[in-house]
C-alpha positions in Angstrom: -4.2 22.1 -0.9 -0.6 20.6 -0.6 1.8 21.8 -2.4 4.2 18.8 -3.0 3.7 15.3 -3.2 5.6 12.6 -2.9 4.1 9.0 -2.9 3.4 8.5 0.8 2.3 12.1 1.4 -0.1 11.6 -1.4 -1.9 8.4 -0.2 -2.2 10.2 3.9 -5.8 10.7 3.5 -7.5 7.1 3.8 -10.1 8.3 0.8 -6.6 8.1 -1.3 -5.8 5.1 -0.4 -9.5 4.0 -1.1 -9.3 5.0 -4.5 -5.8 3.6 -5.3 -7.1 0.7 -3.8 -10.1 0.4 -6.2 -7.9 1.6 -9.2 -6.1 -1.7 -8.8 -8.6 -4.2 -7.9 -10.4 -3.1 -11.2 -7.5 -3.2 -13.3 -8.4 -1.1 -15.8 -9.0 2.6 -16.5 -11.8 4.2 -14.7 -13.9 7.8 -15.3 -13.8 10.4 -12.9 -17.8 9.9 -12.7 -17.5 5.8 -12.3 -15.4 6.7 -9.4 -17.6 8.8 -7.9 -20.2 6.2 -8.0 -18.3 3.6 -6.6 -17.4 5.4 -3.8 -20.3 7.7 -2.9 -17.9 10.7 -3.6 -19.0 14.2 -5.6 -16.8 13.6 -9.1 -14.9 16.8 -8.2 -13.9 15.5 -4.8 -12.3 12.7 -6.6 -10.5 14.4 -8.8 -9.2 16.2 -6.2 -7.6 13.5 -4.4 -6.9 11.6 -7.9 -4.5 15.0 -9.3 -3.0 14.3 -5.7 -2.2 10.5 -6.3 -1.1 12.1 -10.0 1.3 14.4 -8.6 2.4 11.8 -6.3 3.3 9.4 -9.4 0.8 6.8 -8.0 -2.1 6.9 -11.2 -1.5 7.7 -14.5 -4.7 10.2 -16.8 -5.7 9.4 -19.6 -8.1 10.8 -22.0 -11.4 9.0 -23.8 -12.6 11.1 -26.6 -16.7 10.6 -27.0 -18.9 11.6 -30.0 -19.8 14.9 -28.4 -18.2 17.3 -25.8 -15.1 17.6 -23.6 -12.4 14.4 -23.3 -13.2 12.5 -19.9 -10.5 11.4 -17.9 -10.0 8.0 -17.2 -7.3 7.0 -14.5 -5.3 3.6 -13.6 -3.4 2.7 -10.8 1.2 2.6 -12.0 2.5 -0.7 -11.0 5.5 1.1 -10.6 5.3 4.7 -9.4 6.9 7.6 -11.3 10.5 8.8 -11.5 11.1 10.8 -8.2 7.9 9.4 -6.6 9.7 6.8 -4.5 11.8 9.8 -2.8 10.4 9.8 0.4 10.4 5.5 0.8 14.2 5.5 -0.2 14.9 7.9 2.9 12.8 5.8 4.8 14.5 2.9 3.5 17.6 4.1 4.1 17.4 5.5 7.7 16.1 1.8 9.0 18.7 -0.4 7.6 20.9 2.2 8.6 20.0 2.2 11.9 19.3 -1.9 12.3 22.3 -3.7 10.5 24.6 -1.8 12.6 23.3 -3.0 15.7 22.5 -6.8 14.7 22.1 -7.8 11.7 18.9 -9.4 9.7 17.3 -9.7 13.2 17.7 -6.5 13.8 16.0 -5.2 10.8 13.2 -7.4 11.5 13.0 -6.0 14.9 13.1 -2.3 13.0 10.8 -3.1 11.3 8.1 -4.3 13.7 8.4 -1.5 16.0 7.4 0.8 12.9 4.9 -1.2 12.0 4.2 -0.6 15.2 3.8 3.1 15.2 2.2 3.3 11.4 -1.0 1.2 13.0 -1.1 3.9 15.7 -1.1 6.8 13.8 -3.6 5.4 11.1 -7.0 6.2 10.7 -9.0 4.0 12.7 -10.7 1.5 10.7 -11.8 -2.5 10.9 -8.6 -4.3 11.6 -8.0 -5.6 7.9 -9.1 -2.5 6.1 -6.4 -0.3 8.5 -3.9 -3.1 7.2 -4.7 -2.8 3.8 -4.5 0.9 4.0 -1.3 1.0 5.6 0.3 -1.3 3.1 -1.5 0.9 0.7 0.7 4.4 2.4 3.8 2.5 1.9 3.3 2.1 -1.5 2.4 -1.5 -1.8 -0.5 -1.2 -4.2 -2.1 -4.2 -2.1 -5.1 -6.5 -3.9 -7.3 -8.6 -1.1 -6.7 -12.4 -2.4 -7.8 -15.7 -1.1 -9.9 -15.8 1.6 -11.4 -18.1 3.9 -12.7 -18.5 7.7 -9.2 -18.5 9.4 -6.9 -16.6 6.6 -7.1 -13.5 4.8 -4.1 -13.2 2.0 -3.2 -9.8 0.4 -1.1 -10.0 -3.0 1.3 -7.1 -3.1 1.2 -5.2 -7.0 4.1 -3.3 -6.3 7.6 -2.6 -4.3 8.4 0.6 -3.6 11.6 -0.6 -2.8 12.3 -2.5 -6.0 15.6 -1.0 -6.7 17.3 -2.1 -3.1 16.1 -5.8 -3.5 19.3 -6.2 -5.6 21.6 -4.9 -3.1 20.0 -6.2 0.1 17.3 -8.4 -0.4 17.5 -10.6 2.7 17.5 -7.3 4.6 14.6 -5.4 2.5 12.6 -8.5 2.8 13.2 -9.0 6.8 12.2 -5.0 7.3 8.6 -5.7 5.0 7.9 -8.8 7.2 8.7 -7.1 10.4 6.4 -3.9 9.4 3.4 -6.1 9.0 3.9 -8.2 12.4 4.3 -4.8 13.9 1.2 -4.0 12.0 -1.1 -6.9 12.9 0.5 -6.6 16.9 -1.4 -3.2 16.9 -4.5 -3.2 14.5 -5.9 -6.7 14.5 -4.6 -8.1 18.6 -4.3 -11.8 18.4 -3.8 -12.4 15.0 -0.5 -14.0 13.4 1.4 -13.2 10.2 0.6 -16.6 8.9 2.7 -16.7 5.5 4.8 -14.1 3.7 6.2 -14.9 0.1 8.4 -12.8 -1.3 8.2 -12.3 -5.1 10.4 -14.9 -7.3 10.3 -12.4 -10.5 10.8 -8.3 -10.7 7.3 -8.5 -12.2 6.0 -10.6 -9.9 4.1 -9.9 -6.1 5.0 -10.9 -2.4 2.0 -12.5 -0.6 0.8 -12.0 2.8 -1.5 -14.4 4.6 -3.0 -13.3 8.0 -4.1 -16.1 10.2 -7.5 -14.7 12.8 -7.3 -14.5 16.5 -7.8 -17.7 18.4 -11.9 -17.5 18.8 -12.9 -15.0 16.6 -16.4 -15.3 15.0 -14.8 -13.3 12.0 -12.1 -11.7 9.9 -13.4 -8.3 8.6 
């Protein structure tokens, strides 16, 4: 069992980032059992990996008092992770801008960022091209949601920014890295397809949507 947490250590396995995933397309809290259910897990399984996303500051427990017997739990996904939590994205964070504005500029974080968008899509688990996108944006910390869908576009609404905090210092530049990791992303998980629209967020509260436009001649977007 790991030790320490931080947010993107606690989301590495992809049945983490299932469950996050689920915590915030619900939008409510869950049980520990309704979990289980819903994903075909045994209940302590998931509480195993739900005390990691816990630890990591990524769900929050609560507790549901019944008639009879022990307090369930009942978990919900943060909308913003927990003080500390965002350690390891802020290094991260850091290190890129560091090492792009030097050398170029806004272009050069773009470029930054598609190269390690590049190299999260390799070292992912292997999934269906828009499920290994959604978990990746899931590992950074974007607490993604599937939107609108149709036969050429698939849109993903972003609940949170684990890089909040910088938007007010650099937001041209925070921006630019976010839409160069998910080119980088699509260039190695779905082949073909284009990063058809990317909306930053107008409001603190608000979310950045993505909209991923299908390879030329494919039957499907799964």
């Amino acid at each position: 069992m790991e030790a320490r947490e931080d947010s993107r250590s606690a989301l590495a396995p992809s049945t983490r980032a299932r469950l996050l995933e689920l915590l915030g397309r619900l939008g409510r809290p869950v049980s520990t059992g309704e979990l289980g259910e819903l994903t075909g897990l045994h209940p302590n399984g998931v509480r195993a990996h739900l005390q990691a996303l816990l630890r990591g500051g990524l769900v929050v427990r609560g507790r549901e008092r019944g008639a009879r017997g022990r307090p369930r739990d009942l978990w919900s996904a943060t909308r913003t992770p927990a003080p500390g939590a965002e350690l390891r994205p802020y290094v991260d964070l850091s290190r890129w801008l560091a090492g792009a504005i030097g050398r170029g500029g806004i272009a050069a974080v773009e470029r930054a960022g598609r190269r390690t968008g590049r190299e999260l899509a390799r070292n992912g688990a292997r999934a269906a091209p828009v499920e290994a996108i959604e978990e990746s944006l899931a590992a950074l910390g974007f607490a993604p949601r599937r939107g609108a869908r149709s036969r050429e576009l698939v849109t993903f609404r972003l609940g949170n920014c684990p890089y909040s905090e910088a938007l007010s210092d650099a937001p041209a530049a925070v921006c630019a890295l976010h839409r160069g990791i998910t080119a980088g992303l699509l260039e190695v998980a779905y082949a073909g397809a284009t990063l058809d629209r990317f909306t930053p967020r107008e409001r603190p509260d608000g979310e950045c949507v993505i909209a991923i436009r299908k390879p030329l001649g494919a039957t499907a977007l799964r």
